[in-house]
KEKOLLUM-5291 format. One record per atom (N, C-alpha, C): x, y, z; atom name. Coordinates in Angstrom, 1 decimal. Each point is the difference from the previous one (the first is absolute). Layout:
BEGIN
+--------+--------+--------+------+
!     c1 !     c2 !     c3 ! name !
+--------+--------+--------+------+
!      X !      Y !      Z !   CA !
...
+--------+--------+--------+------+
END
This chain:
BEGIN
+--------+--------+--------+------+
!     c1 !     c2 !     c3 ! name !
+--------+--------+--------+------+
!  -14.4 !    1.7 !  -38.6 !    N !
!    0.1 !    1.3 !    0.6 !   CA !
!   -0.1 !   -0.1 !    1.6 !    C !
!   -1.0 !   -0.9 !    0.4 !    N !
!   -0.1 !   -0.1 !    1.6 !   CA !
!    0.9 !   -0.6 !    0.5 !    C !
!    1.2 !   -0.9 !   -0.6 !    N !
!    0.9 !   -1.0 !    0.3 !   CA !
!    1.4 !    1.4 !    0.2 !    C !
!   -0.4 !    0.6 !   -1.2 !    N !
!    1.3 !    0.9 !    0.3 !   CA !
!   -0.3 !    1.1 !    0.9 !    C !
!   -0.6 !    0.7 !    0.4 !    N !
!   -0.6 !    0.9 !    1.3 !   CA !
!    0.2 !   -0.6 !    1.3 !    C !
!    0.0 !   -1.4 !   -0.2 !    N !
!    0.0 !   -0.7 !    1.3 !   CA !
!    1.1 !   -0.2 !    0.7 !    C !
!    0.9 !    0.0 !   -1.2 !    N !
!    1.7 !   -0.3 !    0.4 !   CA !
!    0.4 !    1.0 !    0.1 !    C !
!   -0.1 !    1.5 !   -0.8 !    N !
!    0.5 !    1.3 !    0.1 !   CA !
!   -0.7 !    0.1 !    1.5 !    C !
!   -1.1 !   -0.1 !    0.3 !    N !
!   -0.5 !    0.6 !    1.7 !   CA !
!    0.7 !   -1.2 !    1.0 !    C !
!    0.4 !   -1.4 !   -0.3 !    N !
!    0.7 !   -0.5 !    0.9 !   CA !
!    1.6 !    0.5 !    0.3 !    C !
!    0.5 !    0.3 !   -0.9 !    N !
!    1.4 !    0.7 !   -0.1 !   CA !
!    0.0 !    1.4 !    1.0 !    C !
!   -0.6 !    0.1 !    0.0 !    N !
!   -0.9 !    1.8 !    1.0 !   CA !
!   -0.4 !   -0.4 !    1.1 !    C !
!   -0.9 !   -0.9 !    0.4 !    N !
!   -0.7 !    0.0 !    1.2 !   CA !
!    0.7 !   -1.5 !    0.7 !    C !
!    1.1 !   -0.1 !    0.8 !    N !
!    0.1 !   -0.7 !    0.7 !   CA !
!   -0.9 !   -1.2 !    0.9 !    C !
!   -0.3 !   -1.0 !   -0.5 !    N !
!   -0.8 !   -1.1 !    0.6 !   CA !
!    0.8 !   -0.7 !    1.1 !    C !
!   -0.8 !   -0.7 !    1.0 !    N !
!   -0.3 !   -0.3 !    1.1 !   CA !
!    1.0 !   -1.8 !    0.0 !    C !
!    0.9 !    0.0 !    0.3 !    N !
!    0.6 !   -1.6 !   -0.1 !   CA !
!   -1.1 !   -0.6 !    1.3 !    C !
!   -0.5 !   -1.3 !   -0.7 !    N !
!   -0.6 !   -0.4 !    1.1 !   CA !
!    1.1 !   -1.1 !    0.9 !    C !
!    0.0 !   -0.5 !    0.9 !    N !
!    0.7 !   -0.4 !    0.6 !   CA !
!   -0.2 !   -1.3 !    1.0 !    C !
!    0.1 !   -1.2 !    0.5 !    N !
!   -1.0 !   -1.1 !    0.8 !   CA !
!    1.2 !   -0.3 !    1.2 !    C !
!   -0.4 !    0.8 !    0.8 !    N !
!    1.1 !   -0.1 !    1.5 !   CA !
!   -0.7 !   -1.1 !    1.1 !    C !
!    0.6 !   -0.8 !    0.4 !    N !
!    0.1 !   -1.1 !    1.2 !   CA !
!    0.4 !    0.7 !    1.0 !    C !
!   -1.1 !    0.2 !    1.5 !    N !
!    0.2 !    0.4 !    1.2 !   CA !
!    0.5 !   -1.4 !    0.6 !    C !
!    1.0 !   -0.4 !    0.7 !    N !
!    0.1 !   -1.3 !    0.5 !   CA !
!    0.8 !    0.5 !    1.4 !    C !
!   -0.2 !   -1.2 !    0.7 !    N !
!    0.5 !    0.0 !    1.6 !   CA !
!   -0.5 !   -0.6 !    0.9 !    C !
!    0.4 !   -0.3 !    1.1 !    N !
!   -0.7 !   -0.8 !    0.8 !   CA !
!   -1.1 !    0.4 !    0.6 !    C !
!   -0.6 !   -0.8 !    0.5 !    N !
!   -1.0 !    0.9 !    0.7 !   CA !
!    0.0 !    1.1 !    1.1 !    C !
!   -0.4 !    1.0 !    0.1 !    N !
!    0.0 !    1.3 !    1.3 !   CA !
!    1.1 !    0.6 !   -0.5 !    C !
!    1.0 !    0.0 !   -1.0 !    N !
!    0.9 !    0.6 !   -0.5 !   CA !
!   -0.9 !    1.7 !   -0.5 !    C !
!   -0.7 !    0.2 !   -0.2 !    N !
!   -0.8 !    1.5 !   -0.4 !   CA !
!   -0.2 !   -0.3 !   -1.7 !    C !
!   -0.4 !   -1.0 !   -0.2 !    N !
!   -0.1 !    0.1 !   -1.6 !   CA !
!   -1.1 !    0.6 !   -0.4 !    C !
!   -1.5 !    0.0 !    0.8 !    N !
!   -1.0 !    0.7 !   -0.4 !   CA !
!   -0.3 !    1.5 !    0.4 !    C !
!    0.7 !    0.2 !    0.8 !    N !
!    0.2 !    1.3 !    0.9 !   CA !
!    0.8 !    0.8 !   -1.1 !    C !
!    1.0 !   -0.5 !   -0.5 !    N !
!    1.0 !    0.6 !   -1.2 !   CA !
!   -0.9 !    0.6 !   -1.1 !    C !
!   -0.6 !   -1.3 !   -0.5 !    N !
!   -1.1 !    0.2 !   -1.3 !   CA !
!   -1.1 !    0.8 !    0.1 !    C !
!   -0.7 !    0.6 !    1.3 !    N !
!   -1.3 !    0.3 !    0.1 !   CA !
!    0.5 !    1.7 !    0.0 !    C !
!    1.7 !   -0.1 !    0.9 !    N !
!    0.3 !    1.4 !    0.4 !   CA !
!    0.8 !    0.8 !   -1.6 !    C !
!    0.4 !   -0.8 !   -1.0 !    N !
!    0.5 !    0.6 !   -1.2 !   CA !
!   -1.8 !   -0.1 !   -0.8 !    C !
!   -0.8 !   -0.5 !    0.4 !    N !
!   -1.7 !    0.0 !   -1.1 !   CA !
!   -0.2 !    1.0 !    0.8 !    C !
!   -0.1 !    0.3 !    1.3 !    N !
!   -1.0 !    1.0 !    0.3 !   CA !
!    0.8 !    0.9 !    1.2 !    C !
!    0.6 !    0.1 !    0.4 !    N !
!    1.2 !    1.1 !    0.3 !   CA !
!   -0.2 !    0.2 !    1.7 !    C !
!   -0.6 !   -1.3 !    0.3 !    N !
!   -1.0 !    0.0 !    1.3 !   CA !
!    0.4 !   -1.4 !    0.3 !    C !
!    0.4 !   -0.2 !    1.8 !    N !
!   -0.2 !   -1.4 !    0.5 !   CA !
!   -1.2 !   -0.5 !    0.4 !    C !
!   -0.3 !   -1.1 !   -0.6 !    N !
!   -1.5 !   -0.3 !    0.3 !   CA !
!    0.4 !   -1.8 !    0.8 !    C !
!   -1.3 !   -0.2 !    0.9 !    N !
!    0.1 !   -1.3 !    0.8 !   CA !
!    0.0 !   -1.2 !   -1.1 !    C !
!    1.1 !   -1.2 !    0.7 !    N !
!    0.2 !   -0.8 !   -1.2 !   CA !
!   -0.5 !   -0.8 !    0.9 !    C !
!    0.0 !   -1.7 !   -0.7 !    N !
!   -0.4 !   -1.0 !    0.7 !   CA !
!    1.4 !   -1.0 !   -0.9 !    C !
!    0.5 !   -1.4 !    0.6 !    N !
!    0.7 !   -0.4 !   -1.1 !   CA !
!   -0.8 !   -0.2 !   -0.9 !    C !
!    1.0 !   -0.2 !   -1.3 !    N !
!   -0.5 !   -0.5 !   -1.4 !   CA !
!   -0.1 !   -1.3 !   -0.7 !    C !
!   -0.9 !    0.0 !   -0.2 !    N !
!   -0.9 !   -1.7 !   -0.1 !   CA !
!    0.0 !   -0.3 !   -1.4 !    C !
!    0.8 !   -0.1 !   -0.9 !    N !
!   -0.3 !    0.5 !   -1.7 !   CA !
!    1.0 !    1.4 !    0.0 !    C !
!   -0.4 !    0.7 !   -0.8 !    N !
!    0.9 !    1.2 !   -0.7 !   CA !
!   -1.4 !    1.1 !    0.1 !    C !
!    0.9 !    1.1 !   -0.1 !    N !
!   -0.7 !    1.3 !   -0.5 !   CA !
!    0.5 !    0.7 !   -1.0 !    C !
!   -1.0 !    0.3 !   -1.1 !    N !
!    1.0 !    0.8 !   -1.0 !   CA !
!   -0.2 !    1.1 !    0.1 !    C !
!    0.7 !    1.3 !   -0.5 !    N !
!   -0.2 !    1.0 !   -0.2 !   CA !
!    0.6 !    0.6 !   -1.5 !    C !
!   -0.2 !    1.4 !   -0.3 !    N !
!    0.3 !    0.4 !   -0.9 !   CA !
!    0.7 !    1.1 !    0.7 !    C !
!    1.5 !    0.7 !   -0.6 !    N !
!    0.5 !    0.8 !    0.7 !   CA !
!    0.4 !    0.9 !   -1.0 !    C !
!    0.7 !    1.6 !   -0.4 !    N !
!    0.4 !    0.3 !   -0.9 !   CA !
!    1.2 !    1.0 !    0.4 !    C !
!    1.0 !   -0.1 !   -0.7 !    N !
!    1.3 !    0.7 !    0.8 !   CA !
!    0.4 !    0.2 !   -1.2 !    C !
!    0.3 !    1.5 !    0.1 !    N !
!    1.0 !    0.2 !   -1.6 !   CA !
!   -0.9 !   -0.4 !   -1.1 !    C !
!    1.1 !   -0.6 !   -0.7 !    N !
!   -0.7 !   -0.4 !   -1.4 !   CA !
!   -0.2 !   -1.6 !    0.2 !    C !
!   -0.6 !   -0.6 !    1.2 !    N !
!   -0.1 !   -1.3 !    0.0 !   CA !
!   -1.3 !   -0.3 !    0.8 !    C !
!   -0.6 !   -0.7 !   -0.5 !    N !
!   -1.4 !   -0.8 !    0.6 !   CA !
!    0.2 !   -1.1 !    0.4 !    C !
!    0.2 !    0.1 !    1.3 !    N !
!    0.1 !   -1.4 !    0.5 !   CA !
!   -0.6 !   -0.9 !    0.9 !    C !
!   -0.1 !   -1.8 !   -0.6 !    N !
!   -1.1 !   -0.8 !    0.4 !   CA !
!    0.2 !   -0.3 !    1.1 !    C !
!    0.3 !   -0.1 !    1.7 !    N !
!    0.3 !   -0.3 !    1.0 !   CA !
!   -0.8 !   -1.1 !    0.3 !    C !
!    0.5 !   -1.5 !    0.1 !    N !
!    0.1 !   -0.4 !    0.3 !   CA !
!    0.0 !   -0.4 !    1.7 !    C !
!   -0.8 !    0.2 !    1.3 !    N !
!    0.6 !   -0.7 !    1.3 !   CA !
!   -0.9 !   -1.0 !    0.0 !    C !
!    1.1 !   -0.7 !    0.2 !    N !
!   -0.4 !   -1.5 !    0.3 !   CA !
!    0.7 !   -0.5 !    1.8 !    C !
!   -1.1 !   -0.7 !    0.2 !    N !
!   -0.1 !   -0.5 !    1.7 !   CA !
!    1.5 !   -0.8 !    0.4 !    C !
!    0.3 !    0.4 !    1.1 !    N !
!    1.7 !   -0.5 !    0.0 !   CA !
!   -0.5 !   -1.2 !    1.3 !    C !
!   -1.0 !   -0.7 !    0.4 !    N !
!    0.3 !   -1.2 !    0.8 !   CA !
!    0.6 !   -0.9 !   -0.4 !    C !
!    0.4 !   -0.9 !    0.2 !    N !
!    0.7 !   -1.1 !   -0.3 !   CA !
!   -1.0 !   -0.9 !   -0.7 !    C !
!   -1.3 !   -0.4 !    0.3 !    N !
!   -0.6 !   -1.0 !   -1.3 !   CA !
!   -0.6 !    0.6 !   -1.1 !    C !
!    0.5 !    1.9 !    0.1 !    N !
!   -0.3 !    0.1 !   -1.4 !   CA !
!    1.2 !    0.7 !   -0.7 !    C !
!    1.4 !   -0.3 !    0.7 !    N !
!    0.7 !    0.8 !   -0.7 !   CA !
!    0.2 !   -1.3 !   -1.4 !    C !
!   -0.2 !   -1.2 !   -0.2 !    N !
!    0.3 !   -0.9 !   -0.7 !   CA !
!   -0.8 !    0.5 !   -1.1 !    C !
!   -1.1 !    0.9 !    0.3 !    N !
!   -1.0 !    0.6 !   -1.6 !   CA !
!    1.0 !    1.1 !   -0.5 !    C !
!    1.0 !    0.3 !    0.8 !    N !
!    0.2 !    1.1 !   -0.8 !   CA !
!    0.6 !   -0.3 !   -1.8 !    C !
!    0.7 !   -1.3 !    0.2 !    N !
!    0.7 !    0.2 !   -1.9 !   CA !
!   -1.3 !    0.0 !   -0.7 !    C !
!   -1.1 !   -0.3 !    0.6 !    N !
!   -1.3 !    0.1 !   -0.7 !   CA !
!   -0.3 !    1.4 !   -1.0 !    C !
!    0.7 !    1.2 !    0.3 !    N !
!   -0.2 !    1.3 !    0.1 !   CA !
!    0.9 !    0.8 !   -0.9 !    C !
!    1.9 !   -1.2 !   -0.2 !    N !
!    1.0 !    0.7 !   -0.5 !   CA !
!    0.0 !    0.5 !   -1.3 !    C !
!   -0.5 !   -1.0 !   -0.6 !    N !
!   -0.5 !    0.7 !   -1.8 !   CA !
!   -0.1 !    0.8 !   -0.1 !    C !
!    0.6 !    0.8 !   -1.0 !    N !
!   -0.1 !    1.5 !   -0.6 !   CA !
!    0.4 !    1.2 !    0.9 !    C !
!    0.8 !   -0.1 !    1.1 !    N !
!    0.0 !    0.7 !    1.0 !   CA !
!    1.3 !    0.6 !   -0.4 !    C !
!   -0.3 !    1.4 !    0.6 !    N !
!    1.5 !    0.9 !   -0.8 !   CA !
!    0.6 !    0.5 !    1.0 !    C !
!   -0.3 !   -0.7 !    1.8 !    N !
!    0.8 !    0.6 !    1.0 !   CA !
!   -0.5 !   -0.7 !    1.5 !    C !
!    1.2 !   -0.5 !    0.5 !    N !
!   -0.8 !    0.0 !    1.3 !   CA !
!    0.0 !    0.5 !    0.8 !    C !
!   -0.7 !    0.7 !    1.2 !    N !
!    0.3 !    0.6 !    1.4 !   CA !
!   -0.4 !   -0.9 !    1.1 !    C !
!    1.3 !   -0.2 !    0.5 !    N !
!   -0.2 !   -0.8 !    1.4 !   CA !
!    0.3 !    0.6 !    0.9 !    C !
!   -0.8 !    0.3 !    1.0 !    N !
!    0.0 !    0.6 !    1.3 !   CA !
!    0.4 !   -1.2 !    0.8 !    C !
!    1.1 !    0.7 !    1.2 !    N !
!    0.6 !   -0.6 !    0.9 !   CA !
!   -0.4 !    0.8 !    1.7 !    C !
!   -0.8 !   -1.2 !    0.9 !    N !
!    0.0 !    0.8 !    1.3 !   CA !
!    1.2 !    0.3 !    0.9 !    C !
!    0.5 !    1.4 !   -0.1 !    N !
!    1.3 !    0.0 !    0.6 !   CA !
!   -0.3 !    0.2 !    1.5 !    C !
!   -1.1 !   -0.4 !    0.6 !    N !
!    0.1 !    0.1 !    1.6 !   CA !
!    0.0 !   -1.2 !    0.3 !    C !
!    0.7 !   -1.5 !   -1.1 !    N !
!   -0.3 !   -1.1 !    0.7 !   CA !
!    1.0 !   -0.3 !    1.3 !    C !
!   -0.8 !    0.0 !    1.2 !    N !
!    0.8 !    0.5 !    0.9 !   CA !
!    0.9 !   -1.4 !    0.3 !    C !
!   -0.3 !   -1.3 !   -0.1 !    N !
!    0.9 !   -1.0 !    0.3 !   CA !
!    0.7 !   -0.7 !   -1.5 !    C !
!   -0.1 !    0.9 !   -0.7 !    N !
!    1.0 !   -0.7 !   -1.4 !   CA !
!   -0.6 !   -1.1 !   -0.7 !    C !
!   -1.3 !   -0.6 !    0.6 !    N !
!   -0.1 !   -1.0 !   -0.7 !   CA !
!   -0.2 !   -0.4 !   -1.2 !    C !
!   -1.2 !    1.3 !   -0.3 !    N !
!   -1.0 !    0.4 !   -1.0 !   CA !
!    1.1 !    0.6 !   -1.3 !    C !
!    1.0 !    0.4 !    0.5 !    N !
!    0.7 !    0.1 !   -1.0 !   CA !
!    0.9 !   -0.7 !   -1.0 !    C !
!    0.3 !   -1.0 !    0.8 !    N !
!    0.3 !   -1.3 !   -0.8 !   CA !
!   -0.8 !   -0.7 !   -0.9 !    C !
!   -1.7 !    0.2 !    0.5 !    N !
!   -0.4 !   -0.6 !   -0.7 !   CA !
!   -0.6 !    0.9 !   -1.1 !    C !
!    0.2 !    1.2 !    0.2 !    N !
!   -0.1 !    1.2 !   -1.0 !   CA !
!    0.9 !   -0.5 !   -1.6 !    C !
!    1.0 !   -0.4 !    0.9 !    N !
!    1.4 !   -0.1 !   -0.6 !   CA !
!    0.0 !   -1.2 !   -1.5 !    C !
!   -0.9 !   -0.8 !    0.7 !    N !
!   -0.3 !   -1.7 !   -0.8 !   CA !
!   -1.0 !    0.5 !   -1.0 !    C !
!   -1.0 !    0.9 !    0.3 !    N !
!   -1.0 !   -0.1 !   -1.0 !   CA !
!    0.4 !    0.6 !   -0.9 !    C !
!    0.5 !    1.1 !    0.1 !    N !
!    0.8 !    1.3 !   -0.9 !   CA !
!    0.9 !   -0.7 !   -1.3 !    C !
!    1.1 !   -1.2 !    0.3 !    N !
!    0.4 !   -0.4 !   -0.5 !   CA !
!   -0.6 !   -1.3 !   -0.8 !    C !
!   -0.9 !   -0.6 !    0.9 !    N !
!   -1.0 !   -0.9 !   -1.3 !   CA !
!   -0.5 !    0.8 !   -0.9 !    C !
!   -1.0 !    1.1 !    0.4 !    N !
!   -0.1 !    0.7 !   -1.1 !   CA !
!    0.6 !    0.8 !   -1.3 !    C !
!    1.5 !    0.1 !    0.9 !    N !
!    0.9 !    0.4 !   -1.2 !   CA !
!    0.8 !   -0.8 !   -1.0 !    C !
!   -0.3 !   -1.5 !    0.7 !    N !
!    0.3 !   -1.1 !   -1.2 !   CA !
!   -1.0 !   -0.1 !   -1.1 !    C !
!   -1.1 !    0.2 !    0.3 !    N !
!   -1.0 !    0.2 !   -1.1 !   CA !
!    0.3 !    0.0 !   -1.4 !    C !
!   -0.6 !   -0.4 !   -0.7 !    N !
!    0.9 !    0.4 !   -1.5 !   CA !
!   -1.1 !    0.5 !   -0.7 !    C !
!   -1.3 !    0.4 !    0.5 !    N !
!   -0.6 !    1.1 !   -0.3 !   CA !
!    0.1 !    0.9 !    0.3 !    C !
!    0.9 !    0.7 !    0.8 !    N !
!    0.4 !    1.0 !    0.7 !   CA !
!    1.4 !    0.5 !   -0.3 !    C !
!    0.1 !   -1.3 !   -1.0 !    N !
!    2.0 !    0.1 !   -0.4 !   CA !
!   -0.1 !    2.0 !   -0.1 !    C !
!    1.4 !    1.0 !    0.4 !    N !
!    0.0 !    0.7 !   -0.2 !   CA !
!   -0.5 !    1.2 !    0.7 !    C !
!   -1.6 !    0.1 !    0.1 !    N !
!   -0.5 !    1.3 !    0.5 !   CA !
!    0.4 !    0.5 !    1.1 !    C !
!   -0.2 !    1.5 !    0.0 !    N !
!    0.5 !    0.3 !    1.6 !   CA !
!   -0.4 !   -0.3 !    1.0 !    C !
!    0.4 !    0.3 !    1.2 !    N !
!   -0.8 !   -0.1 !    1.2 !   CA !
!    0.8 !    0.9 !    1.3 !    C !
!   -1.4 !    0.6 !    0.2 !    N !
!    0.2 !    1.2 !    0.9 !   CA !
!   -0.1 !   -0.3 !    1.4 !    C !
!    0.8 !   -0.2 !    1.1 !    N !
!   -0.3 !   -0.6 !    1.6 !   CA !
!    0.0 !    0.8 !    0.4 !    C !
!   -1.7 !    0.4 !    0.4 !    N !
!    0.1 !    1.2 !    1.3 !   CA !
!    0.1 !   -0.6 !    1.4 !    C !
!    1.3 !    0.5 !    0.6 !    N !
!   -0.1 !   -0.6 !    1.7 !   CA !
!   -0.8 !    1.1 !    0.7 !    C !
!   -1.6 !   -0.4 !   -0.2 !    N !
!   -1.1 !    0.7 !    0.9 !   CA !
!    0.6 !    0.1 !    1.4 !    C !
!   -1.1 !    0.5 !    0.9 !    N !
!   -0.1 !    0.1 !    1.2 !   CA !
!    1.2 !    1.0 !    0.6 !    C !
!    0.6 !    0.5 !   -0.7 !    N !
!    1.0 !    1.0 !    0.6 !   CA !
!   -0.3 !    1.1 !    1.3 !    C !
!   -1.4 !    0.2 !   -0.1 !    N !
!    0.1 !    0.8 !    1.2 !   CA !
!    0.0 !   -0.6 !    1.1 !    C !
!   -0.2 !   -1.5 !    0.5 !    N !
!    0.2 !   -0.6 !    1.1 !   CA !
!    1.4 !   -0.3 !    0.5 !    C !
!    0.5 !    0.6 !    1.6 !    N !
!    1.0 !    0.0 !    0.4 !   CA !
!    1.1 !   -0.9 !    0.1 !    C !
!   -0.3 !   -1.2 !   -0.6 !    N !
!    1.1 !   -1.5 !    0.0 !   CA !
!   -0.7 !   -0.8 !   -1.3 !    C !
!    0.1 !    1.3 !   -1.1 !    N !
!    0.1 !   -0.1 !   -1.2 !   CA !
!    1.7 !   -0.6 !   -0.7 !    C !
!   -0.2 !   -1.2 !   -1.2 !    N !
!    1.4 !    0.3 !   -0.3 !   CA !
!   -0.1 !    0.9 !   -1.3 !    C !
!    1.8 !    0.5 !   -0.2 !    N !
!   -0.1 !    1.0 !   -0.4 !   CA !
!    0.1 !   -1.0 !   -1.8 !    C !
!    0.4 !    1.1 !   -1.6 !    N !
!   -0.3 !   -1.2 !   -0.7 !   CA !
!    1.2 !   -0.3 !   -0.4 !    C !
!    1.3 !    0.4 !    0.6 !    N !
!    1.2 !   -1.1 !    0.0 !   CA !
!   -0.1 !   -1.4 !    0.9 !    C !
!   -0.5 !   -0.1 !    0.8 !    N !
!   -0.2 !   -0.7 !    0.9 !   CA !
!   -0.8 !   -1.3 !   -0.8 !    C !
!   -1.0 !    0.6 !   -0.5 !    N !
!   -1.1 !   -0.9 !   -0.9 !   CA !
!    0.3 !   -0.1 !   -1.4 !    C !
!    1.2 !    0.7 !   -0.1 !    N !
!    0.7 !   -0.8 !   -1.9 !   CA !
!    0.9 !   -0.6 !    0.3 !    C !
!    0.2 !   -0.2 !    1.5 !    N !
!    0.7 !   -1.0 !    0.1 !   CA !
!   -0.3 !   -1.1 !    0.5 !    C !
!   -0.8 !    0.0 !    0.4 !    N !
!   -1.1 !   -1.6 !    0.5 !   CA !
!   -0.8 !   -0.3 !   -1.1 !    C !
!   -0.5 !    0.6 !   -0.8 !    N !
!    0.0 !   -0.5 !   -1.2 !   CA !
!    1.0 !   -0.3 !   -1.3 !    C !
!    1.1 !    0.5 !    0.4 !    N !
!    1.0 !   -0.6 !   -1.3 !   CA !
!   -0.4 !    0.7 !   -1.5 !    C !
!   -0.1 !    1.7 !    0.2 !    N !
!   -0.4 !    0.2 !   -0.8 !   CA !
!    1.2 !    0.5 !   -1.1 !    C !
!    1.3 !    0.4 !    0.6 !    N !
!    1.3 !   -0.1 !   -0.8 !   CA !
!    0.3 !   -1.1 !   -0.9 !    C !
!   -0.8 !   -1.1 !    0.0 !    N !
!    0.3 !   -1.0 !   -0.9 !   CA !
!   -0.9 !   -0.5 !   -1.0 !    C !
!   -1.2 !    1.2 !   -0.3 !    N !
!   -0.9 !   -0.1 !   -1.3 !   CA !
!    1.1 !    0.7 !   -0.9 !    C !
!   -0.1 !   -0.6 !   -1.3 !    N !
!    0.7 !    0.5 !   -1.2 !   CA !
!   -0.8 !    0.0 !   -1.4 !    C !
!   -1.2 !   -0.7 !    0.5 !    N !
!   -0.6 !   -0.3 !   -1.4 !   CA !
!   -1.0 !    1.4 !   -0.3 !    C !
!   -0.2 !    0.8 !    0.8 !    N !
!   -1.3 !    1.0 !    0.1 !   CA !
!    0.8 !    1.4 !    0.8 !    C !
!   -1.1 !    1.0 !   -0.2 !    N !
!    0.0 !    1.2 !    1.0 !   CA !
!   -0.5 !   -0.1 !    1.1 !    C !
!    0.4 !    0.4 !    1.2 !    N !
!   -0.5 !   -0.2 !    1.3 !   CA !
!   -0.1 !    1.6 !    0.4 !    C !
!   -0.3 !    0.2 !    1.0 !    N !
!   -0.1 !    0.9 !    0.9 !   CA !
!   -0.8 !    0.0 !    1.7 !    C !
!    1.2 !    0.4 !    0.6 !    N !
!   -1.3 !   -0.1 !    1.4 !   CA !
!   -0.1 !    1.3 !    0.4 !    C !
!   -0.9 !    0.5 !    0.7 !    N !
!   -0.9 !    1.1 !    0.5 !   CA !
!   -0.5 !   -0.4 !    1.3 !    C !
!    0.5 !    1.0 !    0.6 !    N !
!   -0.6 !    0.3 !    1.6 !   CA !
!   -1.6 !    0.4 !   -0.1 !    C !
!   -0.7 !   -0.3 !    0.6 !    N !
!   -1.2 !    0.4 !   -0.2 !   CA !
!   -1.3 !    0.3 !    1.5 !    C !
!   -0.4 !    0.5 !   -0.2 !    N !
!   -1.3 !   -0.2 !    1.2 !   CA !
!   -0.9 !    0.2 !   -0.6 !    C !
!   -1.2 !   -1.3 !   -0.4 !    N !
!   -0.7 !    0.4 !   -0.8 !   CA !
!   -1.2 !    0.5 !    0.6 !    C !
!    0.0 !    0.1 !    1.0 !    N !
!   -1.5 !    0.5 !    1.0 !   CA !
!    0.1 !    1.8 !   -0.3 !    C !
!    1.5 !    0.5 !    0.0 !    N !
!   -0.1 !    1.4 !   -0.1 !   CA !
!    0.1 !    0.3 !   -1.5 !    C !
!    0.8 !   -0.8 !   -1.2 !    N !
!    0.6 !    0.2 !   -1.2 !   CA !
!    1.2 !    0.0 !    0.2 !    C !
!    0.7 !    0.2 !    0.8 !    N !
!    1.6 !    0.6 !   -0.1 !   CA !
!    0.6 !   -0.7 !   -0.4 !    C !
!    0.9 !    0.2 !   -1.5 !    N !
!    0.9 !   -0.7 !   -0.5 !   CA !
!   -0.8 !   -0.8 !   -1.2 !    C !
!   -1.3 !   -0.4 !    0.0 !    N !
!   -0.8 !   -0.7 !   -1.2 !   CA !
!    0.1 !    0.6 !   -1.2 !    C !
!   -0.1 !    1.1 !   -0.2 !    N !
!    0.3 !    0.8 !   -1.2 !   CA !
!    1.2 !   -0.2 !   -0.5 !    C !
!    0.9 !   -0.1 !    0.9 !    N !
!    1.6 !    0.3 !   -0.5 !   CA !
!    0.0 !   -1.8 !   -0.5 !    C !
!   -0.3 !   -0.9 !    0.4 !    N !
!    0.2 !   -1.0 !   -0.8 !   CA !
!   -0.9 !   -0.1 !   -1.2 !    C !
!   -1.4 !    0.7 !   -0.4 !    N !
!   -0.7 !    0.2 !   -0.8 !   CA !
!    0.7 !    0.4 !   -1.2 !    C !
!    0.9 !    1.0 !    0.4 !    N !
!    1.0 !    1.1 !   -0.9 !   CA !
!    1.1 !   -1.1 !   -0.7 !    C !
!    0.7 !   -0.6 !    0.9 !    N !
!    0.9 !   -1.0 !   -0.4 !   CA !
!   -0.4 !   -1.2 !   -1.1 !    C !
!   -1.4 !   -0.7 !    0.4 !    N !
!   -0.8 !   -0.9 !   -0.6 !   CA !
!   -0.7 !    0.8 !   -1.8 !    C !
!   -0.5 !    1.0 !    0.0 !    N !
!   -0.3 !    0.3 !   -1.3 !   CA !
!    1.1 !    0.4 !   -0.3 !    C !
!    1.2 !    0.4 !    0.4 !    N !
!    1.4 !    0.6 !   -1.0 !   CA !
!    0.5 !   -1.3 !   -0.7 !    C !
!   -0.2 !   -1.3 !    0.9 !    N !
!    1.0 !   -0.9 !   -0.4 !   CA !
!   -1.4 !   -0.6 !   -1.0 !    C !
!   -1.4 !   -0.2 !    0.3 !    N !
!   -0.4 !   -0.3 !   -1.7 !   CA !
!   -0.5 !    0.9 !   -0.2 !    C !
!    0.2 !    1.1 !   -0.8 !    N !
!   -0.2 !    1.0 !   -1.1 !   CA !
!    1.8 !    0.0 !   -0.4 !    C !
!    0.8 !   -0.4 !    0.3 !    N !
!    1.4 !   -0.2 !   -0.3 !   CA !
!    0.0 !   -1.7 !   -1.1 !    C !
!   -0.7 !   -0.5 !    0.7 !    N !
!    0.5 !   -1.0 !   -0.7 !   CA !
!   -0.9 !   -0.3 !   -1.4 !    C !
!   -0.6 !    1.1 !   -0.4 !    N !
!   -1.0 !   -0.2 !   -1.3 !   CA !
!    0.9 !    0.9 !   -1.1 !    C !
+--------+--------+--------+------+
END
């Protein structure tokens, strides 16, 4: 009797997909600025990230495990540490890199990680943060320095973003739960 109540009230009450999202990017890209301002709707002082911070976030009908993990260079090598069971990545891109460098090497990590074969498949959302600064690029500019026309294996998407005010974070939030609550 309790086995059948449970399935009649699950058919009726809509449950929560849980979800395990990877914040990735290089460092000073806004990856904790992103996460603290969709947890708590407020910019608070960061310091870089030394390890990861997780959070719990809830959008729609999805609960999701955020993942930010530290983007320096001797710890971006922990990241496949992290890929298992992961049902999406968001990688923030700094679009004020004002001498191009940083984007090339934006460019390298992105794609080691998309060779992954724990990763075979899942989406990945690229917000080109920092939009409100004046010699911002825009995110044709940065789908095209990253070579993003030539993923075929997954869903992509990039998003303009400033993540210090919110603008534009949501609208990739929106794109990111359509494409998995679509794919179940």
């Amino acid at each position: 009797m309790g086995n059948w109540f449970a399935r009649a009230l699950s058919g009726i009450v809509k449950t929560k997909k849980d979800c395990k999202i990877l914040i990735l990017g290089l460092d000073a890209a806004g990856k904790t600025t992103l996460l603290y301002n969709l947890k708590l709707g407020e910019v608070i002082k960061t310091i870089p990230t030394i390890g990861f911070n997780v959070e719990n976030l809830a959008y729609k009908n999805l609960n999701f495990t955020c993942w930010d993990i530290g983007g320096q260079e001797k710890i971006r090598q922990l990241w496949r540490y992290y890929y298992q069971n992961s049902d999406a990545i968001i990688y923030l891109i700094d679009s004020n890199d004002q001498d191009k460098k940083r984007i090339s090497e934006a460019h390298d990590e992105l794609w080691k990680m998309l060779g992954e074969d724990e990763l075979s498949g899942i989406p990945v959302l690229i917000y080109a943060n920092k939009q409100d600064l004046p010699r911002s690029m825009d995110s044709i500019e940065i789908s095209e320095k990253l070579n993003l026309s030539t993923i075929r294996d997954r869903k992509w998407y990039i998003q303009p973003c400033t993540a210090i005010t919110g603008e534009g974070i949501y609208e990739g939030l929106e794109w990111l739960s359509h494409v998995i609550t679509s794919k179940n």
